[in-house]
Structures are given as C-alpha cells and as structure tokens.
ZAMARGU-4260 file (C-alpha; in steps of 0.2 Angstrom, whole numbers, plus 5000, padded with zeros to 4 digits):
<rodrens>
0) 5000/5000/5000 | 5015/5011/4998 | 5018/5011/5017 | 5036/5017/5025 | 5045/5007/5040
5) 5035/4995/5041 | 5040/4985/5057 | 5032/4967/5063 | 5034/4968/5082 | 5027/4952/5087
10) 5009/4945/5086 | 4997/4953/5102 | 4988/4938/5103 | 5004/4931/5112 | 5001/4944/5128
15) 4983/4943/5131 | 4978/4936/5146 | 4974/4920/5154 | 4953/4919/5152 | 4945/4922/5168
20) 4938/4906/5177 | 4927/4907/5195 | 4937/4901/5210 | 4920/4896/5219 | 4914/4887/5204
25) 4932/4879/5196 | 4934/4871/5216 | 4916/4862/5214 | 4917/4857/5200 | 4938/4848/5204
30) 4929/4842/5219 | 4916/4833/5209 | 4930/4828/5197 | 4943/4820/5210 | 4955/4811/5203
35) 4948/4805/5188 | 4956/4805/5171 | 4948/4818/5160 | 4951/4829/5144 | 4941/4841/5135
40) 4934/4845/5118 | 4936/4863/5119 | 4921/4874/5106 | 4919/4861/5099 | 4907/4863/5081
45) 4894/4852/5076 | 4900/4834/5070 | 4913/4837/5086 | 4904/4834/5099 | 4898/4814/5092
50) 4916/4812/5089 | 4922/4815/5107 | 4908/4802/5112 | 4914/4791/5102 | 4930/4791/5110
55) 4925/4790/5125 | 4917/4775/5122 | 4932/4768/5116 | 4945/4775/5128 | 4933/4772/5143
60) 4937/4754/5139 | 4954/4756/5145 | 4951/4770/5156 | 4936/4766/5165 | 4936/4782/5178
65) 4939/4793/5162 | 4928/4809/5161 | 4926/4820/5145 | 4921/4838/5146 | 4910/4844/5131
70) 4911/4865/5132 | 4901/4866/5111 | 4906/4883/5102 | 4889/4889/5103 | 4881/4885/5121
75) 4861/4886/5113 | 4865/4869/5103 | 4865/4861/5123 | 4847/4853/5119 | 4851/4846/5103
80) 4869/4839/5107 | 4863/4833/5123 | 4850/4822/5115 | 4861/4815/5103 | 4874/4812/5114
85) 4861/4801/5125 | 4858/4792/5111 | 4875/4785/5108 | 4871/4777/5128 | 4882/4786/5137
90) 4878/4795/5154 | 4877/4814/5152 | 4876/4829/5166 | 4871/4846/5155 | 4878/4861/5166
95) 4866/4872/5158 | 4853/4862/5168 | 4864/4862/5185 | 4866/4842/5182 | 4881/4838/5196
100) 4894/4824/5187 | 4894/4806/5198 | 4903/4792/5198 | 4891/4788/5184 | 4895/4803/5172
105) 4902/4799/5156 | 4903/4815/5147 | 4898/4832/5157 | 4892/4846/5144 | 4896/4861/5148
110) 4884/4871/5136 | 4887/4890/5147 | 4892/4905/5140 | 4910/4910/5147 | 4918/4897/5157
115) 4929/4891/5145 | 4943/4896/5159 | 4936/4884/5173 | 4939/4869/5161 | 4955/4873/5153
120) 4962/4875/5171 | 4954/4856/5178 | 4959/4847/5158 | 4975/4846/5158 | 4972/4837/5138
125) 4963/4848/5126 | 4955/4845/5110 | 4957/4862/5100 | 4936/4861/5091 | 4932/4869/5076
130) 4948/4860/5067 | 4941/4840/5065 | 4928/4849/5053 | 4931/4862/5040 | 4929/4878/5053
135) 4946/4885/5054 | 4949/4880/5073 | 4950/4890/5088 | 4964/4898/5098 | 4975/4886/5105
140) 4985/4899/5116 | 4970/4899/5126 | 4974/4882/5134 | 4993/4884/5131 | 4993/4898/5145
145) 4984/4886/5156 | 4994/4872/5157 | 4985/4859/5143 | 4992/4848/5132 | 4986/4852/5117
150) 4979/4842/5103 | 4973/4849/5084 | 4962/4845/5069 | 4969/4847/5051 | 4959/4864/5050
155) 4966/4876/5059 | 4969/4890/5045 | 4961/4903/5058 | 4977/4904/5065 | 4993/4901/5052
160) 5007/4906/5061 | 5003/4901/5080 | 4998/4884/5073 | 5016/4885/5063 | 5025/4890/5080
165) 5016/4878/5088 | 5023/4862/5076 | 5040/4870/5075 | 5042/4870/5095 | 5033/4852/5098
170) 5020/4860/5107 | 5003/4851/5099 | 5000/4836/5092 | 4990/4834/5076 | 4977/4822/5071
175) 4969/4819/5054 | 4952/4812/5058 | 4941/4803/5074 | 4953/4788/5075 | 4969/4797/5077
180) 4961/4809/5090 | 4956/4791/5102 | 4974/4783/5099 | 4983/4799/5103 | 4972/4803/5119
185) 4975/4787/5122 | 4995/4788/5122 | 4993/4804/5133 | 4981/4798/5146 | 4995/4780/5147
190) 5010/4791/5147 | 5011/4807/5160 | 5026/4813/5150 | 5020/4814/5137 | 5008/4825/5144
195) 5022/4836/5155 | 5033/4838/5139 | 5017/4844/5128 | 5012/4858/5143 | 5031/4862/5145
200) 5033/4864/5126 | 5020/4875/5122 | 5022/4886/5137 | 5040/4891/5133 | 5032/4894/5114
205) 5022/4906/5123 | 5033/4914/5135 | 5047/4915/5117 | 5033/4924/5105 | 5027/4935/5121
210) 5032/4952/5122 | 5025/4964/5107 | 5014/4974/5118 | 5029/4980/5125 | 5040/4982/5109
215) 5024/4990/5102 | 5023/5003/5115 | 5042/5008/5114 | 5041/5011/5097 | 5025/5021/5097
220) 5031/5032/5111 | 5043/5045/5103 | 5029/5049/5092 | 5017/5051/5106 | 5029/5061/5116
225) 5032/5074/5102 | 5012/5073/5101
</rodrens>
C-alpha cells in the first residue's frame, strides 16, 4: 500500500491474558471431578461433539474412571447435542441444567456462555474444536497459557502462524480424523510425560513469542511524546 518502515513487532495475541475462570465454581466442580482421568473438547462445532463420544466409548474401555468435558462453540445447541449424545448410551450431566457429574457421568456438557477458563484449568488434555471439521479451529493459546496439552484437527487456518510455532516447537500434536484423536488421547492419558513435555513445550512457545505489547509501545512512544 506504499507504506514506509513498516516493522512486525510480534503477534498481540501472544500477551493477552489467561481467560478468567470462578474460583468458587472451578473448586466444585475439581471436587466433583477428583482424581479422575479427564480431557476436554474445547468449542467444539457440530460433528465434534459425536466424535468425542465416540472416543470415550472407546477409551473408557481402557480407562474406565475417564471423564470428557463437552464445552460446544455455541452453548444454545446444549438441547440438541445433549439428545444426541444420550443416544449414543452414554451418561450425560448438562451444566446448563445444574446436572452435578457422579461416579456415573460419562461425558459432562458444559453448554454455558464464558467458562471456558474453569475447564482449561481442571483438563489438563485439550481437543482444539472447530479443526476435525472444516471451521478453521480456535485459539489454541488459550489452553497453552493454562497448562494443557494440546491436541489439533487438520483445519486450523484461523490461526497460520501460532499453529506454525506451535509444530515447530513440539507444542501440539496433530490428528487427521476421529481415529487418530482416540489413539493419541489414548497415548497421553497412558503416558504422564508425554503429557508434561506437551504443557512444558508449548508454554516456553508462549513465554518466546510473548512480548509485542511492550516492543509495540516503545516504538510508538517517541511519536506520542512529540504529540
């Protein structure tokens, strides 16, 4: 556009912060969980949320305390997802309805408008949703500030270059379709460091790329002091 200078300081999303989470409702619901396995599809789209039943079906198998946390993209599909779900037979508790998760829950739906943050901080494995159907994906720095090891879909073309950081520094792990999601949670959830070196990876990818908020002010400021 003809533009003079021009300088790329870094990407802002890098230095937002952590999304909020409710200390009085994240300790009920860790309480509820205890020390069950768990992961979470994280806004997710439809097609998304049959998937993660379908591998907890399979997993739960193996893993037989496992939990899966449902958080949908669009919390007013809660009705429809959770009749479907039901028919696949699997035991759901629907937040939206104040449903409590048992021993007996298979799959608890979180279908609420802005609590992502409780679940990223009790997962500890997160499914990126929007990327195992042709959506674009959603931000996976969201759960890479939160301590998750992070798992992607092939379409994530929302986000180019954090997906491209994140492949370079080993800090996600991509999967093609519904059967490479279940064996790869599955070699998560049997190996803890796996787990640990997927968190520690992608933190460092954060704390690396952090940082333009500052070099954006520093360069800005001798024009705003002549001003």
């Amino acid at each position: 556009l003809g533009a003079q200078g021009l300088k790329h300081l870094g990407n802002l999303k890098y230095d937002a912060a952590p999304l909020p989470a409710d200390p009085k409702e994240s300790g009920k619901i860790i309480s509820a969980v205890g020390g069950r396995q768990r992961w979470l599809a994280a806004s997710t789209h439809e097609g998304e949320e049959l998937i993660a039943a379908r591998t907890h079906k399979v997993l739960r198998e193996i893993h037989e305390d496992l939990l899966t946390i449902i958080v949908p993209r669009h919390p007013n599909r809660g009705a429809s997802i959770y009749d479907k779900l039901r028919k696949l037979g699997v035991q759901v508790a629907r937040r939206s309805k104040g449903d409590v998760i048992t021993d007996e829950t298979d799959i608890y739906l979180a279908d609420t408008m802005g609590e992502l943050g409780i679940f990223y901080r009790i997962a500890g494995i997160v499914f990126i949703g929007g990327s195992l159907v042709p959506h674009g994906g959603q931000n996976p720095l969201e759960p890479a500030r939160l301590d998750c090891a992070i798992i992607m879909g092939p379409h994530m073309d929302n986000f180019p270059s954090i997906v491209a950081d994140f492949v370079r520094g080993d800090g996600c792990l991509r999967v093609a379709d519904e059967a490479e999601l279940c064996s790869t949670l599955e070699d998560i959830l049997h190996h803890d460091e796996l787990q640990e070196k997927l968190v520690h990876a992608s933190t460092e990818i954060v704390k690396e790329e952090g940082g333009a908020i500052e070099r954006t002010i520093a360069e800005l400021h001798p024009t705003l002091e002549a001003l």
